[in-house]
LUMROMAR-983830 format. One record per residue: residue in one letter; y, x, z of N, C-alpha, C in turn. Coordinates in steps of 0.1 Angstrom, whole numbers. Atoms other than C-alpha are relative to their C-alpha. Layout:
// residues N
PT res    nY    nX    nZ   caY   caX   caZ    cY    cX    cZ
PT   A     Y     X     Z     Y     X     Z     Y     X     Z
...
// end
This chain:
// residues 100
PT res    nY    nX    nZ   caY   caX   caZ    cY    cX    cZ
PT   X    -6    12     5   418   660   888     6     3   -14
PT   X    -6     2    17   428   652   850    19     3     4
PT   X   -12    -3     2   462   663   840     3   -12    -8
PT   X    -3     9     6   463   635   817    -2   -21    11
PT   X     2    11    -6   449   610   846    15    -2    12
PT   X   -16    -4    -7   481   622   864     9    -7    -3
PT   X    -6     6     6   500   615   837     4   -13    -3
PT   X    -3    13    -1   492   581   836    -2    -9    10
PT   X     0     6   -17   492   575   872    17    -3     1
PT   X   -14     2    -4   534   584   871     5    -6   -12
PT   X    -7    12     9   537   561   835     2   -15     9
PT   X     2    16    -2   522   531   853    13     1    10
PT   X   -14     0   -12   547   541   885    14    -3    -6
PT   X   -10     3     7   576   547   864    -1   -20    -7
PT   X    -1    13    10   566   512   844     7   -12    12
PT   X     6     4   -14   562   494   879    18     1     3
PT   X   -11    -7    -2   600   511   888    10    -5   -11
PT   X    -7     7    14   616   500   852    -1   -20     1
PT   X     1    17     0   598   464   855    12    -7     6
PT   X   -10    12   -12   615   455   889    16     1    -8
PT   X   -17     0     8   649   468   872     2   -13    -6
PT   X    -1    14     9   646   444   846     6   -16     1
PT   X     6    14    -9   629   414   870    16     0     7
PT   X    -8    -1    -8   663   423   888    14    -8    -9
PT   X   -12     7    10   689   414   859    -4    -5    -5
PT   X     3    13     5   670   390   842     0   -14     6
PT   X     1    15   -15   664   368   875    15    -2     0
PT   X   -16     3     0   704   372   879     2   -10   -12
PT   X    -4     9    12   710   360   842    -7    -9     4
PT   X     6     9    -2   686   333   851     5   -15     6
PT   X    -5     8   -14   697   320   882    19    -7    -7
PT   X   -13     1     0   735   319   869     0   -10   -16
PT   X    -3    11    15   729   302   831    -8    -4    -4
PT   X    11     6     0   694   291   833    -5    -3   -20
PT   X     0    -3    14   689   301   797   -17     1    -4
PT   X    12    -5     2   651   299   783    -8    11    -4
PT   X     4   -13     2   651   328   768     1    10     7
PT   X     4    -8   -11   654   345   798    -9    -2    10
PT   X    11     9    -8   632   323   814   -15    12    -5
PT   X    10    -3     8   605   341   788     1    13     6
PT   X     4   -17     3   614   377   791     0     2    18
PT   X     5    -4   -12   611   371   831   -12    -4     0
PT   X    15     5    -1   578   354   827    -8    14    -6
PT   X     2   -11     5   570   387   803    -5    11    13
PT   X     1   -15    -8   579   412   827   -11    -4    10
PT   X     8     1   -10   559   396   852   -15     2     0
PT   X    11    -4     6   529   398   832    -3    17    -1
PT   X     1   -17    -1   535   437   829     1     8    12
PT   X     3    -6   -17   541   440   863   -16    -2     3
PT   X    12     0    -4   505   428   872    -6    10    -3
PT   X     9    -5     8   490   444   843     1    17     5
PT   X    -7    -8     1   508   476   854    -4    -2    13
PT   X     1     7   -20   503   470   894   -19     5    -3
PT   X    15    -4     2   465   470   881    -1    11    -3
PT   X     8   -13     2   462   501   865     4    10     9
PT   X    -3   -14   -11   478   524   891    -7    -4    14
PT   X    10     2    -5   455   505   916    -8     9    -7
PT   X    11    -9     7   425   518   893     3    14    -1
PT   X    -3   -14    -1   442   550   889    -1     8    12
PT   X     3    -6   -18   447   559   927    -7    -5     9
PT   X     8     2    -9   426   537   946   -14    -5    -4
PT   X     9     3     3   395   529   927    -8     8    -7
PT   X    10   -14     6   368   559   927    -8     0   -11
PT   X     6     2    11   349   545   902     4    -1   -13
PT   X    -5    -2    13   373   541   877     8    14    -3
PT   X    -4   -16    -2   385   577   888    -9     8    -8
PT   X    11    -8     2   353   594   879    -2    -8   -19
PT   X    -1     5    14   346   570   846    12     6    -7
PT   X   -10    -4     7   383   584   836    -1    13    -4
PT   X     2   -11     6   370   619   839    -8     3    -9
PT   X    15    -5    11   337   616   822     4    -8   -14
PT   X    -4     4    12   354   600   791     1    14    -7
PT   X    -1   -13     7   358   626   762    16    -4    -3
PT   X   -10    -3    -4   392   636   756    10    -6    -8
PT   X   -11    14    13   405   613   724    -2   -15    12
PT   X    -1     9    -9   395   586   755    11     2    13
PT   X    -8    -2    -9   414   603   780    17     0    -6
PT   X   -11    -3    11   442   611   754     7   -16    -5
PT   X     0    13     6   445   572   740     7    -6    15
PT   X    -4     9   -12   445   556   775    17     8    11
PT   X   -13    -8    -1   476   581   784     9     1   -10
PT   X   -14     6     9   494   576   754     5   -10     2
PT   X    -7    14    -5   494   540   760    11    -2    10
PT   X    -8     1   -14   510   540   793    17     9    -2
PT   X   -12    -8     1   534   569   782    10    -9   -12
PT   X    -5    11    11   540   545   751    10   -12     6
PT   X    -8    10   -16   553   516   779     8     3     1
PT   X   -10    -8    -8   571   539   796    16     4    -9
PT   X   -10    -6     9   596   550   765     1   -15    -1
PT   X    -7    13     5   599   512   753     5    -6    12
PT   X    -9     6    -9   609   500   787    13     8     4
PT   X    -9   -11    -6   630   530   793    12    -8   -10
PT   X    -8     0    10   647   522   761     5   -17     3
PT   X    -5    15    -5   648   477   772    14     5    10
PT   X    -7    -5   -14   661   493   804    17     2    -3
PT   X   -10    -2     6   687   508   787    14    -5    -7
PT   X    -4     6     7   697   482   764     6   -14     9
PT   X    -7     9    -8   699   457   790     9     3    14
PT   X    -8    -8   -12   717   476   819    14     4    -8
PT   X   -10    -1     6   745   483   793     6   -13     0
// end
Protein backbone atom coordinates (compact mmCIF):
# COMPACT_ATOMS: atom_id res chain seq x y z
CA UNK A 1 0.00 0.00 0.00
CA UNK A 2 1.00 3.75 -0.93
CA UNK A 3 2.52 5.77 1.78
CA UNK A 4 1.07 8.69 0.23
CA UNK A 5 -2.46 6.82 -0.20
CA UNK A 6 -2.16 6.50 3.65
CA UNK A 7 -1.53 9.82 3.97
CA UNK A 8 -4.53 10.90 2.50
CA UNK A 9 -6.70 8.32 3.96
CA UNK A 10 -5.79 10.15 7.81
CA UNK A 11 -6.12 13.97 6.00
CA UNK A 12 -9.60 13.08 4.79
CA UNK A 13 -10.16 11.42 8.61
CA UNK A 14 -8.62 14.30 10.28
CA UNK A 15 -10.84 16.74 7.81
CA UNK A 16 -14.08 14.56 8.70
CA UNK A 17 -12.89 15.13 12.76
CA UNK A 18 -12.15 19.11 12.29
CA UNK A 19 -15.49 19.46 10.11
CA UNK A 20 -17.80 18.07 12.94
CA UNK A 21 -15.89 20.45 15.37
CA UNK A 22 -16.81 23.30 13.43
CA UNK A 23 -20.56 21.85 12.40
CA UNK A 24 -20.54 21.77 16.35
CA UNK A 25 -19.98 25.65 17.10
CA UNK A 26 -21.34 27.04 14.24
CA UNK A 27 -24.84 25.03 14.71
CA UNK A 28 -24.57 26.55 18.45
CA UNK A 29 -23.93 30.15 17.06
CA UNK A 30 -26.83 29.46 14.80
CA UNK A 31 -29.36 28.09 16.94
CA UNK A 32 -28.79 31.00 19.56
CA UNK A 33 -28.51 34.35 16.99
CA UNK A 34 -29.67 32.94 13.85
CA UNK A 35 -27.16 35.03 12.05
CA UNK A 36 -26.84 34.29 8.04
CA UNK A 37 -23.56 34.27 7.95
CA UNK A 38 -23.40 31.46 9.94
CA UNK A 39 -26.08 29.96 8.27
CA UNK A 40 -23.40 29.99 5.15
CA UNK A 41 -20.28 28.62 6.81
CA UNK A 42 -22.62 25.72 8.24
CA UNK A 43 -24.04 25.03 4.79
CA UNK A 44 -20.02 25.20 3.74
CA UNK A 45 -18.93 22.71 6.09
CA UNK A 46 -21.51 20.50 5.13
CA UNK A 47 -20.48 20.49 1.64
CA UNK A 48 -16.85 19.39 2.93
CA UNK A 49 -18.16 17.03 5.03
CA UNK A 50 -19.65 15.03 2.06
CA UNK A 51 -16.98 15.82 -0.24
CA UNK A 52 -14.64 14.57 2.52
CA UNK A 53 -16.92 11.52 3.72
CA UNK A 54 -16.52 10.64 -0.14
CA UNK A 55 -12.97 10.45 -0.54
CA UNK A 56 -12.09 8.26 2.60
CA UNK A 57 -15.01 6.06 1.29
CA UNK A 58 -12.83 5.76 -2.06
CA UNK A 59 -9.79 5.61 -0.17
CA UNK A 60 -10.74 2.54 2.16
CA UNK A 61 -13.58 0.97 0.76
CA UNK A 62 -13.48 1.26 -2.98
CA UNK A 63 -10.88 -1.34 -4.71
CA UNK A 64 -10.98 0.25 -7.76
CA UNK A 65 -10.16 3.54 -6.89
CA UNK A 66 -7.47 1.77 -4.51
CA UNK A 67 -5.64 0.17 -7.40
CA UNK A 68 -6.25 3.39 -9.99
CA UNK A 69 -4.47 5.37 -6.89
CA UNK A 70 -1.53 3.09 -7.19
CA UNK A 71 -1.09 2.89 -10.82
CA UNK A 72 -0.98 6.76 -11.10
CA UNK A 73 2.64 8.11 -11.56
CA UNK A 74 3.87 9.82 -8.64
CA UNK A 75 3.32 13.90 -9.38
CA UNK A 76 -0.55 12.14 -9.45
CA UNK A 77 -0.11 10.45 -6.27
CA UNK A 78 1.85 13.52 -4.87
CA UNK A 79 -0.96 16.30 -6.09
CA UNK A 80 -4.02 14.25 -4.80
CA UNK A 81 -2.13 14.06 -1.23
CA UNK A 82 -1.13 17.50 -1.07
CA UNK A 83 -4.59 18.53 -1.55
CA UNK A 84 -6.10 16.72 1.27
CA UNK A 85 -2.95 17.60 3.50
CA UNK A 86 -3.66 21.26 2.16
CA UNK A 87 -7.49 20.92 3.88
CA UNK A 88 -6.27 19.57 6.75
CA UNK A 89 -3.77 22.73 7.77
CA UNK A 90 -6.59 25.32 6.65
CA UNK A 91 -9.15 23.72 8.77
CA UNK A 92 -6.75 23.09 11.47
CA UNK A 93 -6.00 26.71 11.37
CA UNK A 94 -10.49 27.74 11.06
CA UNK A 95 -10.45 25.31 13.90
CA UNK A 96 -8.27 27.24 15.74
CA UNK A 97 -9.58 30.53 15.00
CA UNK A 98 -12.96 29.66 15.86
CA UNK A 99 -12.57 27.61 19.12
CA UNK A 100 -10.68 30.69 20.51
Amino acid sequence: MSVLLEIARAAAAANILLLLSLVYVWGGNYRRHGASHTLGLLVFSGFLLVQNALWLYLYLLNPQFIRWFGRGDLDFQLSITFLCGLQTLALVFLVRVTWR
